[in-house]
N, C-alpha and C positions, 0 to 999 in steps of 0.2 A: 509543628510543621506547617508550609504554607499550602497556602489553597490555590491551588491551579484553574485557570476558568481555558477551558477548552475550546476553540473556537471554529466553528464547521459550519462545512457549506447546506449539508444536507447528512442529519445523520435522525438514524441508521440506515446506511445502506449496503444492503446484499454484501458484495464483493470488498466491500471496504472492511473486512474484519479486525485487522491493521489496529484500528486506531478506538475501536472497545477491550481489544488487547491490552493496549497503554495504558489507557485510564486503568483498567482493573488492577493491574499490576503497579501503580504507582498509588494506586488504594492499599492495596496490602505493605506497600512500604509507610506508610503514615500521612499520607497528603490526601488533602481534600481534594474533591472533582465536583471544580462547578461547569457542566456541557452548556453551552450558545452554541445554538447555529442558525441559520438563517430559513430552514426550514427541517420540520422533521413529521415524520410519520414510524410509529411504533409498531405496525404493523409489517412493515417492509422490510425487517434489517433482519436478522440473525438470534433466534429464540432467546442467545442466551444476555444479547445485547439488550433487551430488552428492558430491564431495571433501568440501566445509564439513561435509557433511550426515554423514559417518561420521569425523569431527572430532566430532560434537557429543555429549557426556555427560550422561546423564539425571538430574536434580536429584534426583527420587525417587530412584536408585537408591542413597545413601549412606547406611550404616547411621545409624540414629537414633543410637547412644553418639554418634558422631562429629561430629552434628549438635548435639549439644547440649553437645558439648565447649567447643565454637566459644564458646558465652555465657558461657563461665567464663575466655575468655582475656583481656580488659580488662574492668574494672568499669563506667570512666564510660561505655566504647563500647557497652557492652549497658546500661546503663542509657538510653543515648539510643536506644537500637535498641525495646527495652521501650517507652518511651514513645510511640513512634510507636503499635506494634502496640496499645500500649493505648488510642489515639484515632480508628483505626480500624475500620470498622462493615462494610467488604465481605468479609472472613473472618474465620471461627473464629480465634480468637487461640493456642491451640493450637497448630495446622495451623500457622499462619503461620511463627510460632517455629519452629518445625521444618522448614520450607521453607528458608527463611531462613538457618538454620542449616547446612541441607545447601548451599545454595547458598554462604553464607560458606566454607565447606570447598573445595569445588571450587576458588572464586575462587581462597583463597589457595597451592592448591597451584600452580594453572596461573600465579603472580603477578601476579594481574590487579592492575591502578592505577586502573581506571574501570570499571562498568558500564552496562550500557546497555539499558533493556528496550524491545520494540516493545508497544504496545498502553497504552495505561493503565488496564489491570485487576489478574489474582493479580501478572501480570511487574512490573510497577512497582511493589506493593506489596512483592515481596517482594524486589527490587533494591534498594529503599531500606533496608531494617531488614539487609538482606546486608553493606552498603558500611556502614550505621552500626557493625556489627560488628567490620569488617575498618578503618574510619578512610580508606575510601577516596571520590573523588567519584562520581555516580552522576547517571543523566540517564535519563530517557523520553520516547518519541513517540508521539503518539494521532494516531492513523487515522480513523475513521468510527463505528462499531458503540459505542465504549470513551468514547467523547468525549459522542455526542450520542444514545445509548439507553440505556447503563447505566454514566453518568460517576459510579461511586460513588468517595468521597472524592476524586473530582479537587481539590478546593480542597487538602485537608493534603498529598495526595502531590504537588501544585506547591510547595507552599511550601517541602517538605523535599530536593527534588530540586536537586542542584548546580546543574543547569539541566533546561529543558523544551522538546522541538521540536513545531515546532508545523511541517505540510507544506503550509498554505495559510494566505490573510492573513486568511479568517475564522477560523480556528481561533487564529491567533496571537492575536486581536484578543480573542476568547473565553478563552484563558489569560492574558492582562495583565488581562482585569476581573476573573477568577477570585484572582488574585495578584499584585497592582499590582507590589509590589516584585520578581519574578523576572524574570530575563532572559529570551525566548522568542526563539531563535533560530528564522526561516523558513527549513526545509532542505529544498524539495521531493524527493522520489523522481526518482531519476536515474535513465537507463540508460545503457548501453553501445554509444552510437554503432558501433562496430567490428564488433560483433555486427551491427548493422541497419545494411544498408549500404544508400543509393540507389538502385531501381530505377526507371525511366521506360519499361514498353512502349510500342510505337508504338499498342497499342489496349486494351480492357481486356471483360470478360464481361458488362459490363452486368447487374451482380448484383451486391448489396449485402452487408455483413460485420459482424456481431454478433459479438464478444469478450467474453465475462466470465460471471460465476457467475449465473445463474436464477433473481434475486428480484428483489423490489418494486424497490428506488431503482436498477436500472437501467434501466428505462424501457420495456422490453420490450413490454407490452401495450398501451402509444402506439405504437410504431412500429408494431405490427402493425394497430391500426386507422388507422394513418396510409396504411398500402399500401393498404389495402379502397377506401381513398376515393380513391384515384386510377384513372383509367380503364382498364381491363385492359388494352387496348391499348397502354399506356404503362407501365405496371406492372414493376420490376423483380422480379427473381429476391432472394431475400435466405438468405444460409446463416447461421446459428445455431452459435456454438460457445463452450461451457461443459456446465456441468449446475449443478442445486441447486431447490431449493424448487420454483420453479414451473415446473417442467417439463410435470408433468401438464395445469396448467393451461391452458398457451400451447399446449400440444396443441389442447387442448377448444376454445379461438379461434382456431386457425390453420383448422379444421374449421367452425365457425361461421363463418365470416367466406367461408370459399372461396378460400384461399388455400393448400391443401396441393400444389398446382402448382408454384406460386413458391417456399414458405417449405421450408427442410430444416431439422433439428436434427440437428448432427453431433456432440452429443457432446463431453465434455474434449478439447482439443488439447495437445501442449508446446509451446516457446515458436518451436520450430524448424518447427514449420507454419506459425504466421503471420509468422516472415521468409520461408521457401518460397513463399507461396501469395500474401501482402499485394496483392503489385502484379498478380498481374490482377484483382483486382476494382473496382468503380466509387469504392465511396468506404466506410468504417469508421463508423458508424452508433452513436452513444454518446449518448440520448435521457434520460441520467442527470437523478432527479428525488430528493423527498425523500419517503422512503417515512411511511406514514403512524406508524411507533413511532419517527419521527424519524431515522432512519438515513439516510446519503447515503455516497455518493464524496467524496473528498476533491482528491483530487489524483489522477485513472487513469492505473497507468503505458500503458494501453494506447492511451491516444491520443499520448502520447508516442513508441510505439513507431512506430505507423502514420505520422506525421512524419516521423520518422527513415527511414522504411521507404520513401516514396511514394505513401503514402494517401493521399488524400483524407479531412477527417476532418467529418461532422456530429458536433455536438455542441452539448445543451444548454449556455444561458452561466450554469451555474451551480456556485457553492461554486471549487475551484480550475483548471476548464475556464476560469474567465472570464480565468485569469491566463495558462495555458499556450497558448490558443489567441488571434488577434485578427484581425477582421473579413478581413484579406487574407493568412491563409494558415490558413483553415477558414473554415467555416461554422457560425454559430451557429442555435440555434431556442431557444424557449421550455420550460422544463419543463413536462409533463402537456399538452401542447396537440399533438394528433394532426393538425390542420390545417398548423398549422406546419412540422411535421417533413415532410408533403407535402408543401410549397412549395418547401423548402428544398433535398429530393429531389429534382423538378423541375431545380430550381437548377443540382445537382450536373450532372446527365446529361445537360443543356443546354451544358457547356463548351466552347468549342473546345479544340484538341490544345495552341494557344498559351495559352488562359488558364488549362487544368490543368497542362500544363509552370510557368508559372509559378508557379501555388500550390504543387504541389508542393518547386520548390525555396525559395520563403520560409519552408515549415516545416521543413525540413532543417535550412537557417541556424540560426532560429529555435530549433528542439531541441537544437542541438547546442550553439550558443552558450550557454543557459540551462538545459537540463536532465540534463546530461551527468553522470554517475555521477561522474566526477574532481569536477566544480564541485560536487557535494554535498559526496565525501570532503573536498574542503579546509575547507568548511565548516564540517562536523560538526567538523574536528581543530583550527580554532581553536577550535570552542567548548569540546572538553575538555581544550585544554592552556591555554586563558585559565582556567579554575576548577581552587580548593583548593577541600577539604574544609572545610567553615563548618559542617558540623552538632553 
């Protein structure tokens, strides 16, 4: 089987669970995983990430001779490699070359046959001019932030990419118009059913559960006007867990609104408190919208988890929530609409024992059948043992 060289911006990190999921699961199908990234600390990501994570070799750290040896070992490969960096406008061409170069190094000591970068920014740019280096195939996936705020050269790095994943069908739909001739495999974000096993209490805290990082496109400052407008009396409790940008802020309106009763901010969690804690709360609350510099979710592994887990999940129906979740085993609401997401709330807390037993297990099915870390791995491994090297 071939050896995959991974290539990241920064891993392990917290929230990116994503893409130690991959690796693992394309480990257990027979492929080697050699991790690059550009920085990492083994102390910040995800307990269980943590093997990959002191696996992973820092692309900066290769001396520069060694980097730039690498352009002197085939002519036409670095002339094709050259050519890219030269049509390239999102880095120093410099830099790149040299990135690139280190990164070609590593590749070919660890014998990598493919790379693979997460994001479509430096890692895809410089996965590509690496693999044109080395004559190997090379592939990237865009998430959120890299696609739809600062898609610089997405068009040339599709075109030059063996192939391109795309982890919902608006993104896929937006890489065929960007580069009609590329194939754009749909490879959602799996997890690990086995890790998130089933729970069903006979009762639950009647208190609601915010997952994810503390900005605009997760919809946070609807939900919380969405509680105001519900009548205290009926009012859940809602705990809060991440950190990032707007923390300060959702402070200043949990206090405005009159909600520091109900509302807690607890702070980062690892992935091992919300399989612990998932199932006694009411329902996983994900109000995801599009932030206004154009950012969004794409595909959250965390409503998948909640599925898998026994949440209950709100969730706006939009970008790739509309694909993972469907009318009878979630609930949807509207992005930016605090009314809705009260109704919907409402909704939830109204179930009986039989009709949340039952959503509960259609989204288990549901998760497990479709979004499973293995049905990515197979995915992803037809895509790179179907592509040679055409560059």
């Amino acid at each position: 089987m071939k050896t995959i060289g991974y290539v990241l911006g920064d891993f392990p990190v917290l929230s990116e669970t994503f893409i130690g999921n991959e690796m693992r699961a394309l480990q257990d199908r027979g492929f080697g995983i050699a991790p690059f990234a550009f920085a990492s600390n083994p102390e910040q990501g995800q307990p269980i990430d943590k093997p990959l994570a002191e696996q992973t070799q820092k692309i900066i750290a290769v001396p520069t001779v060694k980097a730039l040896a690498m352009w002197g070992k085939n002519a036409a490969n670095s002339a094709r490699a050259l050519s890219f960096v030269q049509q390239q406008t999102g880095l120093p061409k410099k830099s790149l070359i040299k990135s690139a170069g280190q990164l070609a190094y590593l590749a070919s000591q660890a014998n990598c046959s493919h790379l693979h970068a997460h994001f479509a920014l430096h890692t895809a740019a410089t996965a590509i001019v690496a693999a044109k280096l080395l004559g190997c195939t090379v592939s990237f996936v865009g998430h959120g932030f890299d696609v739809y705020v600062s898609p610089t050269d997405l068009a040339l790095k599709l075109q030059h990419a063996s192939f391109a994943v795309a982890v919902c069908e608006d993104m896929q739909q937006l890489f065929q118009q960007l580069a009609p001739k590329q194939q754009v495999p749909l490879i959602p974000c799996g997890i690990d059913p086995s890790r998130y096993e089933l729970r069903t209490p006979a009762s639950h805290n009647q208190r609601l559960l915010f997952i994810g990082r503390l900005a605009e496109k997760k919809g946070l400052p609807d939900l919380l006007s969405a509680l105001a407008m519900m009548p205290e009396k009926n009012r859940p409790g809602l705990d809060i867990v991440g950190d990032g940008p707007l923390r300060e802020q959702l402070q200043q309106q949990i206090q405005a609104l009159g909600l520091k009763r109900q509302v807690q901010l607890l702070g980062a969690k690892p992935a091992e408190w919300f399989i612990e804690n998932a199932a006694s709360y009411a329902a996983l609350c994900a109000p995801f919208c599009k932030a206004e510099n154009g950012d969004r979710d794409t595909g959250p592994l965390v409503v998948k988890e909640a599925m898998a887990l026994g949440l209950p999940v709100i969730c706006s129906e939009f970008m790739g929530c509309r694909e993972i979740l469907t009318e009878d085993s979630g609930t949807f609401t509207l992005p930016n609409a605090p009314y809705n997401i009260a109704s919907a709330i409402e909704k939830n807390l109204a179930f009986t024992a039989a009709e949340r037993n039952s959503l509960i297990h259609r989204a288990r099915m549901r998760v497990t059948c479709l979004y499973s870390c293995e049905i990515s791995a197979l995915k992803m491994s037809l895509a790179i043992q179907g592509h040679r090297h055409d560059a």
